[in-house]
C-alpha positions as CSV (number, residue, x, y, z in Angstrom):
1,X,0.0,0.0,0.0
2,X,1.6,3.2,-0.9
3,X,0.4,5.2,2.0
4,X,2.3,2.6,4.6
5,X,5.4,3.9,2.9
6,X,5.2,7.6,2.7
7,X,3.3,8.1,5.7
8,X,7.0,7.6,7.5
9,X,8.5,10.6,5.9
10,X,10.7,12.0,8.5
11,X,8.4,15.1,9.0
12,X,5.4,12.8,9.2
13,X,7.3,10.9,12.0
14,X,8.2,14.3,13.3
15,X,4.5,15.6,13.9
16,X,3.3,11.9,15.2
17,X,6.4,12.6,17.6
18,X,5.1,16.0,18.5
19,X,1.5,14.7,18.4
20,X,1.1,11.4,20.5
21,X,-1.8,9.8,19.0
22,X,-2.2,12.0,15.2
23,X,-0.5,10.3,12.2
24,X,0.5,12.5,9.1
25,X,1.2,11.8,5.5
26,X,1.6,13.7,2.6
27,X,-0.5,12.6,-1.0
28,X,1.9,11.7,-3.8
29,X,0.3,13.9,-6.5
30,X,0.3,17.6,-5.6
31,X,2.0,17.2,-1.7
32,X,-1.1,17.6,0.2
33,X,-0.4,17.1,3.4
34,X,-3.1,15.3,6.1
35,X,-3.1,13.9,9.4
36,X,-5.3,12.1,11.6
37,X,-6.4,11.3,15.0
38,X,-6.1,7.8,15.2
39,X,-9.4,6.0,17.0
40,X,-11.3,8.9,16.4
41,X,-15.6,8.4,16.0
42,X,-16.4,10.4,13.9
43,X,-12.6,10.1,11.9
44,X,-11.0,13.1,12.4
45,X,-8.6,14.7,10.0
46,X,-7.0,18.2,8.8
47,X,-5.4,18.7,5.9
48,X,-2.9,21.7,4.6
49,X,-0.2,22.4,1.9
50,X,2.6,22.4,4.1
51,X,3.5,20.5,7.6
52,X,4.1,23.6,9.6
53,X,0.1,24.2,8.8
54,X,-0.8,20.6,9.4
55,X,0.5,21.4,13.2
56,X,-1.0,24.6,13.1
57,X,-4.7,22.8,12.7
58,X,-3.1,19.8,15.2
59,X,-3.4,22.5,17.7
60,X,-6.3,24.5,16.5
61,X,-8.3,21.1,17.0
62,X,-6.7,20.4,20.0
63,X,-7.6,23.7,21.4
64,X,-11.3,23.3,20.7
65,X,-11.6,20.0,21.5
66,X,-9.0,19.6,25.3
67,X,-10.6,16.4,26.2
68,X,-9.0,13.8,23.1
């Protein structure tokens, strides 16, 4: 599966690092970047052009929602 390998991109394993329980990737066509909040219901995800926005939302989610 092609996301198992570039999910592991060394700023992907940066922001999972930074961001105990969110996983990031970026899309091979275009460099979309997402992430997600693994064991979320309903899924949760956030998605931006660059990693340094995909933190940004990390903690603009966080911040609304203190409790996950």
């Amino acid at each position: 599966m092609v996301m198992t390998e570039i999910k592991y991109l060394p700023e992907a394993q940066a922001i999972a690092h930074e961001y105990p329980g969110w996983e990031a990737w970026t899309s091979l066509i275009g460099g979309q970047w997402h992430a997600r909040l693994k064991g979320s219901e309903p899924v949760v995800m956030v998605h931006d052009d660059s990693p340094a926005g995909i933190r940004d939302q990390i903690r603009e989610y966080a911040t609304r929602n203190p409790r996950e």
